[in-house]
C-alpha positions as CSV (number, residue, x, y, z in Angstrom):
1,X,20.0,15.3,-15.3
2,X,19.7,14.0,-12.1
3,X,16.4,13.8,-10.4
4,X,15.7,15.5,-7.2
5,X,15.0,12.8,-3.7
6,X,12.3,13.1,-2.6
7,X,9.8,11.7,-1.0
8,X,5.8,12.2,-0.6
9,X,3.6,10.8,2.0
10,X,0.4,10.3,0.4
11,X,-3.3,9.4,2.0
12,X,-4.9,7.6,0.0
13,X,-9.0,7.2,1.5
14,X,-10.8,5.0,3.3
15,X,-11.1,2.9,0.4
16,X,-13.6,3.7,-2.1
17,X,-11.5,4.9,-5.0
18,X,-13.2,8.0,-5.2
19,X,-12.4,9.2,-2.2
20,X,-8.7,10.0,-3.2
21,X,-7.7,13.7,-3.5
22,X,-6.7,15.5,-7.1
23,X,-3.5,16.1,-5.2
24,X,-2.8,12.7,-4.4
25,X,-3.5,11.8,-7.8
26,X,-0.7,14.2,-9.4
27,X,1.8,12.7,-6.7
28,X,1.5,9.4,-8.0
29,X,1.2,11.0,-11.3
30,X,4.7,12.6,-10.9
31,X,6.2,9.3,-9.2
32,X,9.2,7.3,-10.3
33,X,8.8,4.6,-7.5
34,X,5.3,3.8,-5.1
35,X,5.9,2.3,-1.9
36,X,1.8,1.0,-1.1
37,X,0.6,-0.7,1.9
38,X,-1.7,-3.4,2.3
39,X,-5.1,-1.4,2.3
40,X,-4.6,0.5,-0.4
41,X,-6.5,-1.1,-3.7
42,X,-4.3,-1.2,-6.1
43,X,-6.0,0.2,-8.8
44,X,-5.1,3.5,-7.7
45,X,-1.9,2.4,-8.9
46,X,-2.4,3.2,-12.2
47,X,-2.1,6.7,-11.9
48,X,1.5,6.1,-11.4
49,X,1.6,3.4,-14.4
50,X,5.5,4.5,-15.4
51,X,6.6,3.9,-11.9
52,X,7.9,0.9,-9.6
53,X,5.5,0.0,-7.7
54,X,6.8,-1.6,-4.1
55,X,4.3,-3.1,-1.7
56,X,5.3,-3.0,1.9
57,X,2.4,-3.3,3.8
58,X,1.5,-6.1,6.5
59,X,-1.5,-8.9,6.1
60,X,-2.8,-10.4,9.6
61,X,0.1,-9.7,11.3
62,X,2.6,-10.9,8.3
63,X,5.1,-7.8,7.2
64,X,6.6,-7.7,4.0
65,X,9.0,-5.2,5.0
66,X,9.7,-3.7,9.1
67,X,9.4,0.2,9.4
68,X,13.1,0.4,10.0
69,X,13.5,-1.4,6.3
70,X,10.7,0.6,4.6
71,X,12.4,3.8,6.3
72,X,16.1,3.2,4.2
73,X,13.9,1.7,1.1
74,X,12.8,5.3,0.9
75,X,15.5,6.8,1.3
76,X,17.8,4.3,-1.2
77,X,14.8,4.6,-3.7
78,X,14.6,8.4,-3.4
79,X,18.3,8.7,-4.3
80,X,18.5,6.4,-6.8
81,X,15.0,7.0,-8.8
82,X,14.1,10.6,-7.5
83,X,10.3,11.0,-6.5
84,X,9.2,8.3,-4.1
85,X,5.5,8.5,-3.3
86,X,4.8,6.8,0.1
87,X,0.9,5.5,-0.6
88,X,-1.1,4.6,2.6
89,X,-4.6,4.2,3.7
90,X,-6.6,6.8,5.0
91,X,-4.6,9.9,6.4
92,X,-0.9,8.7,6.8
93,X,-0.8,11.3,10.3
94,X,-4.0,9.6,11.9
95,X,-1.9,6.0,13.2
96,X,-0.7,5.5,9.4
97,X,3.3,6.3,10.9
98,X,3.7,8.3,8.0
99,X,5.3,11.5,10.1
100,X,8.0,9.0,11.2
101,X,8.8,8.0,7.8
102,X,8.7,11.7,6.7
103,X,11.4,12.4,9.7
104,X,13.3,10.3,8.8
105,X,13.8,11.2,5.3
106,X,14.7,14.6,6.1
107,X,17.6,13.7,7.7
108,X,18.9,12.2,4.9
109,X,18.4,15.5,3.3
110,X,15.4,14.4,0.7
111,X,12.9,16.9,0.2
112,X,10.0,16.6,2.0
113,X,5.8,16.8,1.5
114,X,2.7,15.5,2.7
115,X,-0.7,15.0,1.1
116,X,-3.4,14.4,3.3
117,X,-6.2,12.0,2.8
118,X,-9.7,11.4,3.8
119,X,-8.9,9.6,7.4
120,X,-11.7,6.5,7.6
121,X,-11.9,7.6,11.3
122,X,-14.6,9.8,9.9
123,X,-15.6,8.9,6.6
124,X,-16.5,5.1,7.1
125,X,-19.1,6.2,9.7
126,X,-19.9,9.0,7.8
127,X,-20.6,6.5,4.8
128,X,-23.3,4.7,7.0
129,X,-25.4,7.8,7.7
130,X,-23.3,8.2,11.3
131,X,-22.0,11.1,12.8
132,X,-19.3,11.5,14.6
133,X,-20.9,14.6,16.0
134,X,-24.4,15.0,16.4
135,X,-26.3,18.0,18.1
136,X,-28.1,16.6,21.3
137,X,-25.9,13.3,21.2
138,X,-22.2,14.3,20.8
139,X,-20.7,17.5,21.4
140,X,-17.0,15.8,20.7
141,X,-15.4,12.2,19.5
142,X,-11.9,10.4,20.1
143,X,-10.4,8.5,17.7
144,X,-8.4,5.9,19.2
145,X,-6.2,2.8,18.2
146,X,-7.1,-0.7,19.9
147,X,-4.2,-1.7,19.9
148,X,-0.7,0.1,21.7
149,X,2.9,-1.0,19.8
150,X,2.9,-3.2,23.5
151,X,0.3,-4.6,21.5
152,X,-2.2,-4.0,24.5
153,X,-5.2,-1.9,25.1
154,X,-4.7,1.9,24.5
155,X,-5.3,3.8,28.1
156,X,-7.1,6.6,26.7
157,X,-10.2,4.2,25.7
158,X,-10.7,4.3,29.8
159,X,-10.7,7.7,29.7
160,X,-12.8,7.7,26.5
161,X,-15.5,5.2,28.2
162,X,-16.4,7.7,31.1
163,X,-17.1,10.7,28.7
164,X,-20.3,11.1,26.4
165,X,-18.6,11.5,23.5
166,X,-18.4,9.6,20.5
167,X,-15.8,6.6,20.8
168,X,-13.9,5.4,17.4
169,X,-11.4,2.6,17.2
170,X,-9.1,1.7,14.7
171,X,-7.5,-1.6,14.5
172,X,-9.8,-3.0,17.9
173,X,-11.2,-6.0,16.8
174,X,-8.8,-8.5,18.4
175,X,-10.0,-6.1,21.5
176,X,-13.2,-6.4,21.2
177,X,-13.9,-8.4,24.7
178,X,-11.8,-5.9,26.5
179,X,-13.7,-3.0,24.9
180,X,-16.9,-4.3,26.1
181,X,-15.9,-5.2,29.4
182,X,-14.5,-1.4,29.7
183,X,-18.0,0.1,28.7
184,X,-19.7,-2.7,31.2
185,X,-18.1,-1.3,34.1
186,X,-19.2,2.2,33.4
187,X,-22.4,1.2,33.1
188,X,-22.9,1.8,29.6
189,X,-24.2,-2.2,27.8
190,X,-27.1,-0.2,26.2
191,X,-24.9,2.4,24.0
192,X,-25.2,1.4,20.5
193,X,-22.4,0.3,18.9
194,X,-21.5,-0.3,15.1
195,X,-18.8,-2.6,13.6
196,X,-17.9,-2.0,9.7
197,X,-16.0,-3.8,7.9
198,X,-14.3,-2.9,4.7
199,X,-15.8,0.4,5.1
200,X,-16.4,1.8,1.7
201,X,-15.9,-0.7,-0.3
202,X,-18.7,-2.8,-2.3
203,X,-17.7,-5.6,0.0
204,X,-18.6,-3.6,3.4
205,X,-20.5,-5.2,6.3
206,X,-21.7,-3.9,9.0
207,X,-22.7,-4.8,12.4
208,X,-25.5,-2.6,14.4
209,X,-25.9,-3.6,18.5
210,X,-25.1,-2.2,21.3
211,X,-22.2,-3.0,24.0
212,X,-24.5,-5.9,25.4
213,X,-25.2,-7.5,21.9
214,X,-22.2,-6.6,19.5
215,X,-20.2,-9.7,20.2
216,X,-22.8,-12.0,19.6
217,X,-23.4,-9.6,16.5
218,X,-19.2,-10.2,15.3
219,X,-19.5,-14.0,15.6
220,X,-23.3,-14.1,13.4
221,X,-22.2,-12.1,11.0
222,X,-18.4,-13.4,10.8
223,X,-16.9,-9.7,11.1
224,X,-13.2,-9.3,11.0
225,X,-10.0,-7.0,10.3
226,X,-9.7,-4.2,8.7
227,X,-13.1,-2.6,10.7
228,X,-13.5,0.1,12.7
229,X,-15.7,0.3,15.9
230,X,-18.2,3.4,16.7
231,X,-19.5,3.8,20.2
232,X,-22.1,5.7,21.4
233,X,-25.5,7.3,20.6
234,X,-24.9,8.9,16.9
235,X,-24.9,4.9,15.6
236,X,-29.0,5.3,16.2
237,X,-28.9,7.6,13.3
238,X,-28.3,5.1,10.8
239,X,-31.5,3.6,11.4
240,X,-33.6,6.8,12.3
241,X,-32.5,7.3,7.8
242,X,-33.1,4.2,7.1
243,X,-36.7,4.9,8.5
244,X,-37.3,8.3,7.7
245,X,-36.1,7.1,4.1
246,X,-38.6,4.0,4.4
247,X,-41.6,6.0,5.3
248,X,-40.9,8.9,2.5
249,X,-41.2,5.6,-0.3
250,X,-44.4,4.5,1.6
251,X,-46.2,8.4,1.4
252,X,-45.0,8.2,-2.1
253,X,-46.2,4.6,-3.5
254,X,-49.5,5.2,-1.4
């Protein structure tokens, strides 16, 4: 019998390997071939253990594959092997390009679906005791990539730095200078920022400044890609657990 095309675009988290959904598991479950990108651990392979298992994701800049390759690898795979699932970090709709892939797929006629996943936008703050929304300090938050495919400096962070909401940025860290400069100008060098690398993960790091201090802050403590960036006054919630936590084990051992 021949097996149906088709192709699934699965999320996959933020990284810890908990934080995949039971529907994302019985995608890779049902898959013949996996198509995984670079920041997808790999263990989460295993669910799909009968399957080929493709990586096409990119390393500092290095791609294994372009999008215009991994686009007819899906679609050559699909009709060839039947169920491709499309495994990517995060949510594949929050800058993961996984609604072009989807597109195009459909005009080849395979059959279509999407499986959201937990977008690190929110959860990798989230995992560090900050908000992206906080009563009193953030009534709203943009989520905004550092870097444009013109490889420069999105416009809507400009827009971004003038409001009082919460600021998060994917993929900024080569935009770091430019970031700060931007808050500078609008007066804002005292609005804590945090840095976290590998969010999730047992080897996450984090950085806790503010725009003044944070590159000093990246160079101590050696931060790098893949981190995300948080600006704005929901970051001083980390530390007011920290201390309320810190305080509850002192009233207890005293």
């Amino acid at each position: 019998m021949h097996k149906k095309a088709k192709l699934t675009v699965v999320g996959a988290g933020p990284g810890d390997l908990e934080l995949i959904t039971i529907k994302a598991i019985k995608a890779l479950q049902n898959a013949n071939v996996v198509l995984y990108d670079a920041l997808v651990d790999k263990a989460l392979l295993e669910y799909a253990s009968k399957a080929e298992h493709i990586f096409v994701g990119k390393r500092k800049g290095c791609y294994a594959f372009q999008q215009d390759q991994i686009n007819e690898l899906i679609v050559q795979r699909a009709q060839s092997r039947g169920h491709v699932v499309r495994l990517k970090g995060g949510d594949p709709f929050v800058f993961g390009r996984g609604s072009e892939e989807l597109a195009y797929a459909a005009e080849y006629g395979l059959e279509v679906a999407m499986v959201p996943g937990i977008s690190s936008c929110i959860a990798v703050p989230a995992s560090q005791n900050i908000p992206v929304t906080k009563r009193g300090s953030a009534e709203s938050f943009w989520v905004i990539t550092g870097t444009t495919k013109e490889h420069k400096l999105s416009g809507d962070i400009h827009l971004a730095a003038k409001s009082n909401a919460t600021v998060v940025i994917l993929m900024g860290m080569s935009k770091l200078s430019a970031i700060v400069e931007l808050f500078t100008k609008e007066n804002k060098s005292d609005t804590p920022v945090a840095i976290i690398q590998n969010g999730t993960k047992e080897e996450e790091q984090v950085g806790i400044g503010t725009i003044n201090t944070i590159e000093s802050i990246v160079q101590k403590q050696k931060l790098t890609n893949p981190a995300i960036i948080v600006i704005g006054e929901v970051v001083k919630n980390r530390n007011q657990i920290i201390q309320i936590s810190q305080q509850h084990q002192l009233q207890i051992t005293a």
